[in-house]
N, C-alpha and C positions, 0 to 999 in steps of 0.2 A: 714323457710329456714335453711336446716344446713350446717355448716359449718364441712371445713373438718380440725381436728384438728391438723392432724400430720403437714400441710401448714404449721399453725399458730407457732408450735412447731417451723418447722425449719425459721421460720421469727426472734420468740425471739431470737435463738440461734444466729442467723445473725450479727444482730442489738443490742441484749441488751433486748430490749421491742420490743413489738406487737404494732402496729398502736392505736389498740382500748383503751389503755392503754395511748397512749401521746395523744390525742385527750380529756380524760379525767384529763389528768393533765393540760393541757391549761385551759378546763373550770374551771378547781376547782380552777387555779392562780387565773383569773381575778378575781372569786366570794369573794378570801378572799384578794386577795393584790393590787388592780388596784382600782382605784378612779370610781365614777359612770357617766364618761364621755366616750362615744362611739364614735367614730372618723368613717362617714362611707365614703368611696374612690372609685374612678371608674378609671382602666384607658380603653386605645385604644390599643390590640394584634397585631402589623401588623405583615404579615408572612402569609404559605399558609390558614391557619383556621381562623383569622383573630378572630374577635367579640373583648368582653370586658373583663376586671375581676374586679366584685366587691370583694371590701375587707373592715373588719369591725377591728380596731383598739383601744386599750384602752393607760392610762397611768399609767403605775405604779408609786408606790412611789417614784423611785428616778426619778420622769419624762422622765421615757424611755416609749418607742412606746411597745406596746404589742400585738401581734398576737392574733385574737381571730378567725375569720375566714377570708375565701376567697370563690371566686367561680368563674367558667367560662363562659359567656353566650356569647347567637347569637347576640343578640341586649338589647340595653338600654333601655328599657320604662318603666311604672308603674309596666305592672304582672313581667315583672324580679322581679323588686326591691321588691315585694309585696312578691310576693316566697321566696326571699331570708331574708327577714326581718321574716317574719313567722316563718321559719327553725329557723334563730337564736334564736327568742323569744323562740322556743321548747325547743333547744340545750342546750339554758343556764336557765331556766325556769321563764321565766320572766312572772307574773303575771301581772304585771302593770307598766307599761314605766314611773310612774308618778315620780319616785325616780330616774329615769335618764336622762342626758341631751346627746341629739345627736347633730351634729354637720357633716354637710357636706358642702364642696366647692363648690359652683355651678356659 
């Protein structure tokens, strides 16, 4: 897929940075400054499109809440969560969950 560069160009200009850019500075925070606890969250959208959004959370050192992801779905069940948990593992390249503790409300 290519991409067209001059977009991109006039996005930096815009804004400062290109999307693909602070999506890479989020992962690199958590990896070097956020403790290995995952906070995972779901709420309820009401409004015309309605559905969920899951969201995936860390804590940084000074105990603040730390964006790691989000996402939009139709409905709540296992293949969401199973989708969206797999992307994350990719995104942040987690080999093995055995070094981190998750944590959700239910």
């Amino acid at each position: 897929m290519r991409r067209d560069k001059s977009k991109n160009k006039r996005e930096k200009k815009k804004y400062g940075f290109d999307k693909d850019s602070a999506k890479q500075v989020c992962k690199d925070g958590y990896r070097v400054g956020c403790r290995r606890i995952i906070g995972l969250n779901r709420c309820f959208m009401k409004g015309y499109f309605g559905g969920y959004q899951l969201a995936v959370t860390g804590i940084d050192a000074n105990n603040g809440i730390y964006l790691i992801a989000y996402a939009a779905i139709e409905s709540e069940n296992q293949a969401s969560w199973l989708w969206f948990l797999e992307l994350l593992a990719l995104d942040l390249e987690i080999i093995s969950p055995y070094h981190l503790s998750f944590m959700y409300d239910k």
